[in-house]
DOSE-583347 format. One line per field, with one value per residue (C-alpha): residue in three letters; residue number from 1; x, y, z. Coordinates in steps of 0.001 Angstrom, whole numbers, plus 500000, padded with zeros to 6 digits. Each point is the difference from the previous one (the first is absolute). Layout:
<pts>
code c(ALA ...)
pos c(NUM ...)
px c(X ...)
py c(Y ...)
pz c(Z ...)
</pts>
This chain:
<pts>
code c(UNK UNK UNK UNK UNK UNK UNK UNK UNK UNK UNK UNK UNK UNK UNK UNK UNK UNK UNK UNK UNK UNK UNK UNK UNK UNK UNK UNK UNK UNK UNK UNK UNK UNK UNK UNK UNK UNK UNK UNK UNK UNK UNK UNK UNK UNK UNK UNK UNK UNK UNK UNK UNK UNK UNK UNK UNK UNK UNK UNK UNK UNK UNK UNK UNK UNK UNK UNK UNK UNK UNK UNK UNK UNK)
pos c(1 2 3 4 5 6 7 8 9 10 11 12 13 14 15 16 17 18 19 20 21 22 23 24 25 26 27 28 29 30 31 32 33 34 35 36 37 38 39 40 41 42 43 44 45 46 47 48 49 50 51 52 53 54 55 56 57 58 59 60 61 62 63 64 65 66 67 68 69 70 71 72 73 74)
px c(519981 496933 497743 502656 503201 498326 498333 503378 501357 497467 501781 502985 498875 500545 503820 499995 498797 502172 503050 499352 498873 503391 502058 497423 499068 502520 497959 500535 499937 498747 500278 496422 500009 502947 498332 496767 501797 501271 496755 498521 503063 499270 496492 500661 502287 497291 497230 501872 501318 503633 500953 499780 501418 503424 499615 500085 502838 501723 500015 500735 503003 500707 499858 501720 503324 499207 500175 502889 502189 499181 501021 503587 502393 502321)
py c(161836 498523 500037 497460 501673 503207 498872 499199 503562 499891 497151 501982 503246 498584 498796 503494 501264 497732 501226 503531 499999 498490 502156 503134 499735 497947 497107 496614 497432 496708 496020 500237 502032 499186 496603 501717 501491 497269 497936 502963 500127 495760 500476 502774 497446 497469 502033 500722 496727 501270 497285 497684 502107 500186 495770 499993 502597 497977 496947 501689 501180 496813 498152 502776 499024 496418 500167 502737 497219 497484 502378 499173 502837 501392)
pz c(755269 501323 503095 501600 499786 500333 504093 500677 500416 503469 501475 499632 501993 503862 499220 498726 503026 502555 498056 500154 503425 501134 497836 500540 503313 501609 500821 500758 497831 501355 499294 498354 497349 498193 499904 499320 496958 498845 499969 498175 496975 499897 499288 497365 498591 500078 498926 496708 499645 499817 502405 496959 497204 502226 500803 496131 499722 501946 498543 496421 501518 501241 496601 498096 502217 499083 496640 500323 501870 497291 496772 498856 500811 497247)
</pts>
């Protein structure tokens, strides 16, 4: 998998934490760290350059249903 994807699994760990403290423990979840979590996902994303690969899924999809709406119908 590789040294990158493989850190990754550390980043995870405190949204881990947050969610099992509120659902464990009955604590409170605050503004922060659903933001905080989300920053942390993003960077994953970035890290492994997926943010790309689904810009360029995307835009396959998009030209598929182009050339679909062009193609004579029978």
């Amino acid at each position: 998998m590789g040294p990158t994807r493989t850190s990754t699994v550390t980043y995870i760990t405190p949204a881990v934490g947050v969610v099992l403290g509120i659902v464990v423990l009955g604590e409170q979840l605050h503004w922060n760290e659903p933001v905080g979590a989300v920053l942390v996902l993003l960077g994953i994303l970035l890290a492994q350059n997926r943010l790309a690969a689904l810009r360029r899924g995307r835009g396959e999809e998009k030209s598929d249903l182009a050339l679909s709406a062009r193609a004579p119908i029978d």
